[in-house]
TORKOL-4160 file (C-alpha; in steps of 0.2 Angstrom, whole numbers, padded with zeros to 4 digits, m for minus):
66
<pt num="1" X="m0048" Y="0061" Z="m0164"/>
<pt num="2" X="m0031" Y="0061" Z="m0154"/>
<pt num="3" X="m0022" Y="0050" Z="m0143"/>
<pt num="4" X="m0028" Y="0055" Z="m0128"/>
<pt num="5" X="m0046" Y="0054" Z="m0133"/>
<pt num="6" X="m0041" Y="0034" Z="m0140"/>
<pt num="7" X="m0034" Y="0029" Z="m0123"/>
<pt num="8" X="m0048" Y="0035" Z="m0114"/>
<pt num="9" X="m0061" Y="0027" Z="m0123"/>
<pt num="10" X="m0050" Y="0011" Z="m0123"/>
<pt num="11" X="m0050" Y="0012" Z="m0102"/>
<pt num="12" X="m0069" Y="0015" Z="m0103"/>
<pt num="13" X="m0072" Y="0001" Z="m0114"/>
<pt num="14" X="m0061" Y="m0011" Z="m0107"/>
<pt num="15" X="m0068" Y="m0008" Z="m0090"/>
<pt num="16" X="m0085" Y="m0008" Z="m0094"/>
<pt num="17" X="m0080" Y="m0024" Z="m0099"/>
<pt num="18" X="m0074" Y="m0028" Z="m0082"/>
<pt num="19" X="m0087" Y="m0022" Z="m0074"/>
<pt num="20" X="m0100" Y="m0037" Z="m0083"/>
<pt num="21" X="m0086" Y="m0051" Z="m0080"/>
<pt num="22" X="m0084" Y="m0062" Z="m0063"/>
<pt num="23" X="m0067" Y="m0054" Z="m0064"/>
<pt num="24" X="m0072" Y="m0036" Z="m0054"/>
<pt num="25" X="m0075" Y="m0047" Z="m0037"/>
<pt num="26" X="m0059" Y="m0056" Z="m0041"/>
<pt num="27" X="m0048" Y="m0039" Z="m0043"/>
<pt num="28" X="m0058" Y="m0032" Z="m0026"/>
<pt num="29" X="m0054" Y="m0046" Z="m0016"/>
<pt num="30" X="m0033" Y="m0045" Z="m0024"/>
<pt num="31" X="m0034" Y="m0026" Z="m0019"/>
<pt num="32" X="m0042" Y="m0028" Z="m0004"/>
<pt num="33" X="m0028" Y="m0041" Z="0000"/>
<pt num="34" X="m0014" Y="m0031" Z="m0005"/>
<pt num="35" X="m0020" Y="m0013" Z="0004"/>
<pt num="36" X="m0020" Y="m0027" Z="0020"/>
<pt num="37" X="m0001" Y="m0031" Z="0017"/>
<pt num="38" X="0004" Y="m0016" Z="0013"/>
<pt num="39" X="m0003" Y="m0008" Z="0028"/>
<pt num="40" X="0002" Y="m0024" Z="0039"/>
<pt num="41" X="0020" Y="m0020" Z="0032"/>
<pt num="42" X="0021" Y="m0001" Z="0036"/>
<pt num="43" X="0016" Y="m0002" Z="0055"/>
<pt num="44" X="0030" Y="m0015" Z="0057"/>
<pt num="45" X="0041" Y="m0004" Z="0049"/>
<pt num="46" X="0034" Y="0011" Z="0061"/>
<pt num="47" X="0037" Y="m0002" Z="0076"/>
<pt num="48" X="0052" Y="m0005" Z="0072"/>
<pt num="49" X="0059" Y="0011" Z="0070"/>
<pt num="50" X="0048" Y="0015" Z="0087"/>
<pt num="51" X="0059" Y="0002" Z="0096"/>
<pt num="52" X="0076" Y="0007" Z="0090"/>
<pt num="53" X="0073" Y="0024" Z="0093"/>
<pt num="54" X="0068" Y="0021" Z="0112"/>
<pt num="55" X="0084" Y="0007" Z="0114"/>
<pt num="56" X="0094" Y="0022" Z="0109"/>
<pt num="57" X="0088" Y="0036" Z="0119"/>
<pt num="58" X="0090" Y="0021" Z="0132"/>
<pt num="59" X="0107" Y="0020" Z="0128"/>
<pt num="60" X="0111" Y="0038" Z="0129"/>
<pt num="61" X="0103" Y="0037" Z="0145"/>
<pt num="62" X="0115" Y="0026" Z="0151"/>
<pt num="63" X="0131" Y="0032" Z="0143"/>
<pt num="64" X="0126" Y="0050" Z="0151"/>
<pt num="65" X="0123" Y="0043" Z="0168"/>
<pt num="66" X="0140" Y="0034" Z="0171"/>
């Protein structure tokens, strides 16, 4: 038996043992949560990069125009 064949049955064993405890709902619902903020903080990002790019092509606009 090597290594990789250990740390595989570790990850099997120790999420079979996951799978029988209260715990599995408990790490769903802390995913689920963080997959929400991490979502939730990418879009604002996109706005905001959105709105800075349309203030600036507003600016050049402007600075074009005069």
């Amino acid at each position: 038996m090597d290594q990789c064949s250990i740390r595989v049955y570790t990850l099997n064993a120790l999420t079979l043992i996951i799978s029988f405890t209260n715990l599995e709902a408990t790490l769903k619902i802390l995913l689920l949560i963080i997959s929400i903020t991490y979502t939730s903080m990418k879009i604002y990002d996109w706005l905001i990069i959105k709105i800075k790019g349309n203030k600036n092509a507003d600016n050049n606009k402007e600075i074009t125009q005069d």
